[in-house]
ZATORSE-240906 format. One record per residue: residue number from 1; residue in three letters; x, y, z of N, C-alpha, C in turn. Coordinates in steps of 0.2 Angstrom, whole numbers, plus 2048, in hexadecimal, padded with zeros to 3 digits. Example, Ala and Ser with C-alpha at 12.3 -4.5 7.8 and 13.67 -1.06 7.14 Angstrom:
2
<tormi num="1" residu="ALA" n_u="842" n_v="7E4" n_w="827" ca_u="83E" ca_v="7EA" ca_w="827" c_u="842" c_v="7F0" c_w="827"/>
<tormi num="2" residu="SER" n_u="840" n_v="7F5" n_w="823" ca_u="844" ca_v="7FB" ca_w="824" c_u="840" c_v="800" c_w="827"/>
end
This chain:
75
<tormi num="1" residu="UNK" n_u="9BC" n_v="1D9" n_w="B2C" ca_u="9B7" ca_v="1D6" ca_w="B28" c_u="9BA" c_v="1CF" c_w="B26"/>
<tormi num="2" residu="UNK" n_u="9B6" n_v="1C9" n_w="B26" ca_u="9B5" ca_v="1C4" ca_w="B22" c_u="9B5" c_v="1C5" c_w="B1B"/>
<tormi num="3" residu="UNK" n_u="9BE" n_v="1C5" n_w="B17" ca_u="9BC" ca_v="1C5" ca_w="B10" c_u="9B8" c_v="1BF" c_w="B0F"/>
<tormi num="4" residu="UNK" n_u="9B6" n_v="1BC" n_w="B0F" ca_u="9B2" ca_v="1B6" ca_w="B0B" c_u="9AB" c_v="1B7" c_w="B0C"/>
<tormi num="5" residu="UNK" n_u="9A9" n_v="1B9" n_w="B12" ca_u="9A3" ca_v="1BA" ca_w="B13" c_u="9A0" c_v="1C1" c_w="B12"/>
<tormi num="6" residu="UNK" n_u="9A5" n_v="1C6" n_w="B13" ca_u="9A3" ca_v="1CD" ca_w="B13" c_u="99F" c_v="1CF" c_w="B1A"/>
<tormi num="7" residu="UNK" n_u="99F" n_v="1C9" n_w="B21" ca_u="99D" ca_v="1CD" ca_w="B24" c_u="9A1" c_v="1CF" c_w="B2B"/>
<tormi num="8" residu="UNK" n_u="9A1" n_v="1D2" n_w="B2D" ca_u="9A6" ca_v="1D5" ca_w="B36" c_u="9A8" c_v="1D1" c_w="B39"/>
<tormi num="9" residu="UNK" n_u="9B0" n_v="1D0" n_w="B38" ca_u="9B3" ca_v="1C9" ca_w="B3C" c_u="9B4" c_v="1CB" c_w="B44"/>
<tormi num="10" residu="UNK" n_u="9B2" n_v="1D1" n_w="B46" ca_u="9B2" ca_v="1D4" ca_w="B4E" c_u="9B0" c_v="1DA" c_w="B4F"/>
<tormi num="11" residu="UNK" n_u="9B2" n_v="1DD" n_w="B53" ca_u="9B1" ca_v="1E6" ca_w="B56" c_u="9B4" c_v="1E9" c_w="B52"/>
<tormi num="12" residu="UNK" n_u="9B3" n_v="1F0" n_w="B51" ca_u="9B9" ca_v="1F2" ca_w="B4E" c_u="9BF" c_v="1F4" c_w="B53"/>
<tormi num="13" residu="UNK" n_u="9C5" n_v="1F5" n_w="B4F" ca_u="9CA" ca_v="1F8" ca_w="B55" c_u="9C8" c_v="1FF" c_w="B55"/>
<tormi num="14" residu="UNK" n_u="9CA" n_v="201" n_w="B59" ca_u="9C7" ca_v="20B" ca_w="B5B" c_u="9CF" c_v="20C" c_w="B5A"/>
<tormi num="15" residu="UNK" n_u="9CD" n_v="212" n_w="B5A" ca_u="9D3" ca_v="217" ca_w="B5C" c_u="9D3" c_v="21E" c_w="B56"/>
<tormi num="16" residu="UNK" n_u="9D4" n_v="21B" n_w="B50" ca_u="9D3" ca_v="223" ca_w="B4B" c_u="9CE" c_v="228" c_w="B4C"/>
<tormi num="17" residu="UNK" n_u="9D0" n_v="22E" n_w="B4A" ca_u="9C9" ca_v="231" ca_w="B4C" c_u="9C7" c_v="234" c_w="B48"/>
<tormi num="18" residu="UNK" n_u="9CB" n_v="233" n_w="B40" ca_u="9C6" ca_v="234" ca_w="B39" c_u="9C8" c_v="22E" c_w="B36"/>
<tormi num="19" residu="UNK" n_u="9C7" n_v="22D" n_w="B2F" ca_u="9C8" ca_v="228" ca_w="B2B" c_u="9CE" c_v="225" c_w="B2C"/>
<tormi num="20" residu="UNK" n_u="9CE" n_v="21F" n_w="B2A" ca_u="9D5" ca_v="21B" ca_w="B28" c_u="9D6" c_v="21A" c_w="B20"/>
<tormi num="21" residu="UNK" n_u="9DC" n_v="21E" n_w="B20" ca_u="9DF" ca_v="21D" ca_w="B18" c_u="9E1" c_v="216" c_w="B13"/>
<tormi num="22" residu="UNK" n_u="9E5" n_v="213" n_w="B1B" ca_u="9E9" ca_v="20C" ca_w="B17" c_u="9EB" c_v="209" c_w="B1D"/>
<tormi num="23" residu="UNK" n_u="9EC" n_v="204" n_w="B1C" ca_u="9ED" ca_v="1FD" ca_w="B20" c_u="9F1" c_v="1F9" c_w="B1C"/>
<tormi num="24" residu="UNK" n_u="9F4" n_v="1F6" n_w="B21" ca_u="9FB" ca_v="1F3" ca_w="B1D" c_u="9FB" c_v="1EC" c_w="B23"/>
<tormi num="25" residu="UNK" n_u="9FD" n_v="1E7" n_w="B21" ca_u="9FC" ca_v="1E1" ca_w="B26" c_u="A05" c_v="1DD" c_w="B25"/>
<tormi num="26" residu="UNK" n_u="A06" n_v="1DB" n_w="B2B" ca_u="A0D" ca_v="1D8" ca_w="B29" c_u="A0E" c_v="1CF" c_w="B28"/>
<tormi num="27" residu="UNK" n_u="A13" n_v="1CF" n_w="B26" ca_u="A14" ca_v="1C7" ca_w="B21" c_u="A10" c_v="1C1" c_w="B24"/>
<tormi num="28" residu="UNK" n_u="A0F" n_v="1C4" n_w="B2E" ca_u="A0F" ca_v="1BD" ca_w="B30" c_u="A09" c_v="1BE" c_w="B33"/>
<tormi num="29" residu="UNK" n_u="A04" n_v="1C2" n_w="B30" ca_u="9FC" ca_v="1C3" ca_w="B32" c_u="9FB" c_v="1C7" c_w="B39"/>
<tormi num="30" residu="UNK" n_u="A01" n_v="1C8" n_w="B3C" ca_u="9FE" ca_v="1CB" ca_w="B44" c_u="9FC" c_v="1D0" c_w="B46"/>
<tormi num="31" residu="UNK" n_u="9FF" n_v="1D5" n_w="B42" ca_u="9FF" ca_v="1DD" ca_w="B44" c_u="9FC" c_v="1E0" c_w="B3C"/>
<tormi num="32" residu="UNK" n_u="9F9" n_v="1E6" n_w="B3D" ca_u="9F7" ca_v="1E9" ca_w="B38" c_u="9FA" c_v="1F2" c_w="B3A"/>
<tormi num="33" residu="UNK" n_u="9FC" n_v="1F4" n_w="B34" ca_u="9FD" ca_v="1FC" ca_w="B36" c_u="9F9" c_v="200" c_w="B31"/>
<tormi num="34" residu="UNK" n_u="9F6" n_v="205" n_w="B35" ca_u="9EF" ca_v="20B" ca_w="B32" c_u="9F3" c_v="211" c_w="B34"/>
<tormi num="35" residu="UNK" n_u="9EE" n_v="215" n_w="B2D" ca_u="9F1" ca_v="21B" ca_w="B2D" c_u="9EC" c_v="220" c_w="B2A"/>
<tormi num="36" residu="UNK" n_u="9E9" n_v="224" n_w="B2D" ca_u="9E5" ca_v="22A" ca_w="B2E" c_u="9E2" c_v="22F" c_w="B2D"/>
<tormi num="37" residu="UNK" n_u="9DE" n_v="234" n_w="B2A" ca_u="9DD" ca_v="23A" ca_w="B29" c_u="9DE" c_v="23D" c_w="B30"/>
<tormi num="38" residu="UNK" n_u="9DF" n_v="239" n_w="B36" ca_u="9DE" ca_v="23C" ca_w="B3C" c_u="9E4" c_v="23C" c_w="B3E"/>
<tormi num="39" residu="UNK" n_u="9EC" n_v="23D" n_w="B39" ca_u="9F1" ca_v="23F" ca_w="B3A" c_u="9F6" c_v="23A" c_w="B3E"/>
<tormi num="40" residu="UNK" n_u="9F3" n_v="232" n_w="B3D" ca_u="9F5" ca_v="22E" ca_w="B43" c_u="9F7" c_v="228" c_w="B3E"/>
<tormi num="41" residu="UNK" n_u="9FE" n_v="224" n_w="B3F" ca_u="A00" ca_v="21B" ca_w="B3E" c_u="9FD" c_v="21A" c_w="B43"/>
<tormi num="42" residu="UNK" n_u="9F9" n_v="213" n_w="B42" ca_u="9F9" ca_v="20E" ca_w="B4A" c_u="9FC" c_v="209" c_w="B48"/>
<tormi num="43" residu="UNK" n_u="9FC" n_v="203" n_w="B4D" ca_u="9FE" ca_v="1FE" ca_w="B4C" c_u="9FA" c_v="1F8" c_w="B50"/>
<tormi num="44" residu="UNK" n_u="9F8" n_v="1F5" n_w="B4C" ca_u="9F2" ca_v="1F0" ca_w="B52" c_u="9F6" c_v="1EB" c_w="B51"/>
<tormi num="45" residu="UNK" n_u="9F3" n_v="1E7" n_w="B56" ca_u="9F2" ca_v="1DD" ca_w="B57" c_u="9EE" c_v="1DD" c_w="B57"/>
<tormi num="46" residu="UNK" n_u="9ED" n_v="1D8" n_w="B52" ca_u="9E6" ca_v="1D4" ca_w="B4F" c_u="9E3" c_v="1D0" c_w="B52"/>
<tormi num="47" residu="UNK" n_u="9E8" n_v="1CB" n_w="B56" ca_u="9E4" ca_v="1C8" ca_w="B5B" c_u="9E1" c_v="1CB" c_w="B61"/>
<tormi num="48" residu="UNK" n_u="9E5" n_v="1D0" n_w="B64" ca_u="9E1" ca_v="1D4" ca_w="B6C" c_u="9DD" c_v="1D7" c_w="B68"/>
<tormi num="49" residu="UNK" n_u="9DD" n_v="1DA" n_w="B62" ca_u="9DB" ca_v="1E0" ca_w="B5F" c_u="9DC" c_v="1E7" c_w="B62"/>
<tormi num="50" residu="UNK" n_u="9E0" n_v="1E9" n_w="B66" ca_u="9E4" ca_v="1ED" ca_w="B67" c_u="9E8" c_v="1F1" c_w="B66"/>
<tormi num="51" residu="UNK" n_u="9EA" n_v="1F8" n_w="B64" ca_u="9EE" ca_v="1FA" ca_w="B64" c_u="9F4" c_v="1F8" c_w="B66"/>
<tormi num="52" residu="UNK" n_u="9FB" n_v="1FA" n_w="B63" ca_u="A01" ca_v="1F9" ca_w="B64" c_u="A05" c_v="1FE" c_w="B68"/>
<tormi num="53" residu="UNK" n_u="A08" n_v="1FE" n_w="B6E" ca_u="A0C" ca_v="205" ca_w="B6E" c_u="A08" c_v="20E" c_w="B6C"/>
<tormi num="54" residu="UNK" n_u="A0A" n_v="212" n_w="B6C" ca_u="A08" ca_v="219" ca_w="B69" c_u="A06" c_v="218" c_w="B63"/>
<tormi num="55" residu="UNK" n_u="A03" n_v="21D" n_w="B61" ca_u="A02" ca_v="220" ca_w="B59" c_u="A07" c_v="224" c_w="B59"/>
<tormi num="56" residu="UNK" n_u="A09" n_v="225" n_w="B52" ca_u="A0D" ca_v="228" ca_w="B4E" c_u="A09" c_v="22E" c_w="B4C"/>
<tormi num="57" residu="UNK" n_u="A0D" n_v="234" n_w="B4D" ca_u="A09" ca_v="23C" ca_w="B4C" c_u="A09" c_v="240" c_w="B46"/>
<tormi num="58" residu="UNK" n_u="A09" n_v="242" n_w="B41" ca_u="A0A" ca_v="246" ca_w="B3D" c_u="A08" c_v="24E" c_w="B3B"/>
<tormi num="59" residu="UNK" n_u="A0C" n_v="251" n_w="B37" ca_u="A07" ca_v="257" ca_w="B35" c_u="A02" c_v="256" c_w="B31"/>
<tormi num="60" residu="UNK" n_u="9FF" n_v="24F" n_w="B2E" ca_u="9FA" ca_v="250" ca_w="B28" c_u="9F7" c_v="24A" c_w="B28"/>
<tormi num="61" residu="UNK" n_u="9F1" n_v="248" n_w="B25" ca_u="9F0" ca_v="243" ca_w="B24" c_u="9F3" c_v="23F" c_w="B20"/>
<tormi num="62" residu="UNK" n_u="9F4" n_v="237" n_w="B22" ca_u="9F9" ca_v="235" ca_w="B21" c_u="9F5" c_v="22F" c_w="B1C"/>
<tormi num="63" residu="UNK" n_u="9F7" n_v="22C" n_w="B15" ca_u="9F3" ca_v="22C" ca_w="B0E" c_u="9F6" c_v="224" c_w="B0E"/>
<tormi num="64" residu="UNK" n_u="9FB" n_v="222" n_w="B0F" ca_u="9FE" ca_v="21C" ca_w="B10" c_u="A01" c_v="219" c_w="B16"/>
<tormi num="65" residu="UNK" n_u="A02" n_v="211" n_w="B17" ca_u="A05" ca_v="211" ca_w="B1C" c_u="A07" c_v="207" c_w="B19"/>
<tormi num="66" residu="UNK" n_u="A0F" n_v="205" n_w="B1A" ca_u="A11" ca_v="1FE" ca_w="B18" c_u="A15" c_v="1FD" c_w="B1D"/>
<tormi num="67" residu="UNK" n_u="A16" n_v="1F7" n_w="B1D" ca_u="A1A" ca_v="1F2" ca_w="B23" c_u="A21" c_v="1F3" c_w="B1C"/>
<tormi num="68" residu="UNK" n_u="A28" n_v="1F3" n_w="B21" ca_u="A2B" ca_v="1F2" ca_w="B1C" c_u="A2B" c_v="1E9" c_w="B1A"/>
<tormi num="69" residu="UNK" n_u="A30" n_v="1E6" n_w="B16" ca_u="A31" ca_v="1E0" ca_w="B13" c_u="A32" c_v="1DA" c_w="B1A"/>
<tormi num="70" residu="UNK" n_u="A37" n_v="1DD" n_w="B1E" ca_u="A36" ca_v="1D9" ca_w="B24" c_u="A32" c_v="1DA" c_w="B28"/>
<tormi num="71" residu="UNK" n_u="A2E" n_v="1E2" n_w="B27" ca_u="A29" ca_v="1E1" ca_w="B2F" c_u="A2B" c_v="1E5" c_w="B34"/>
<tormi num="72" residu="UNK" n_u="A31" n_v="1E5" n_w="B33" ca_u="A35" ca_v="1E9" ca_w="B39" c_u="A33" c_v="1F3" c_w="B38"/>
<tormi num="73" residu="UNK" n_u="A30" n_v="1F4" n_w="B33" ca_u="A33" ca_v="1FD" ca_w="B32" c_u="A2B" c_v="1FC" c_w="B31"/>
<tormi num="74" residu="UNK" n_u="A27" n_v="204" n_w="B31" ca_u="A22" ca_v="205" ca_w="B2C" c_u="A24" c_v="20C" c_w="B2A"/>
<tormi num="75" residu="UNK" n_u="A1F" n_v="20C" n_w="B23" ca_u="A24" ca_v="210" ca_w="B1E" c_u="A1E" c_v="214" c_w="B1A"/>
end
C-alpha cells in the first residue's frame, strides 16, 4: 500500500495460507520478512516481489518476526 495515498502500490505477494502476523523490512528498503498463522517466516524482494529462498517452518503460529540491526539474522 501507498502510505500517503492508502491506495495498492501492486499485486499482492502470495504465498501464506492464513494471516500474516508481522513484517519487519530491512535498513536499506529491499527485503521484508513476514511471519504467519500459517506456521511460516518468508522473506521477499520488494522489487521482483518475490519470495526469497524457502520459508522457514515452525510448530506454531509464528506472532512476530525482525531483521536483526545489521540485516544479516531474523529474529
Amino acid at each position: 500500500w501507498n502510505s500517503k495515498t492508502g491506495v495498492e502500490a501492486g499485486n499482492p505477494m502470495l504465498g501464506h495460507e492464513r494471516g500474516v502476523t508481522s513484517i519487519s523490512i530491512t535498513t536499506d528498503g529491499r527485503r521484508i520478512a513476514t511471519a504467519g498463522y500459517d506456521h511460516t517466516v518468508r522473506v521477499w524482494d520488494l522489487e521482483t516481489r518475490l519470495q526469497v529462498g524457502y520459508s522457514i517452518n515452525t510448530d506454531g503460529a509464528v506472532e512476530a518476526v525482525a531483521f536483526s540491526p545489521n540485516d544479516r539474522y531474523i529474529i
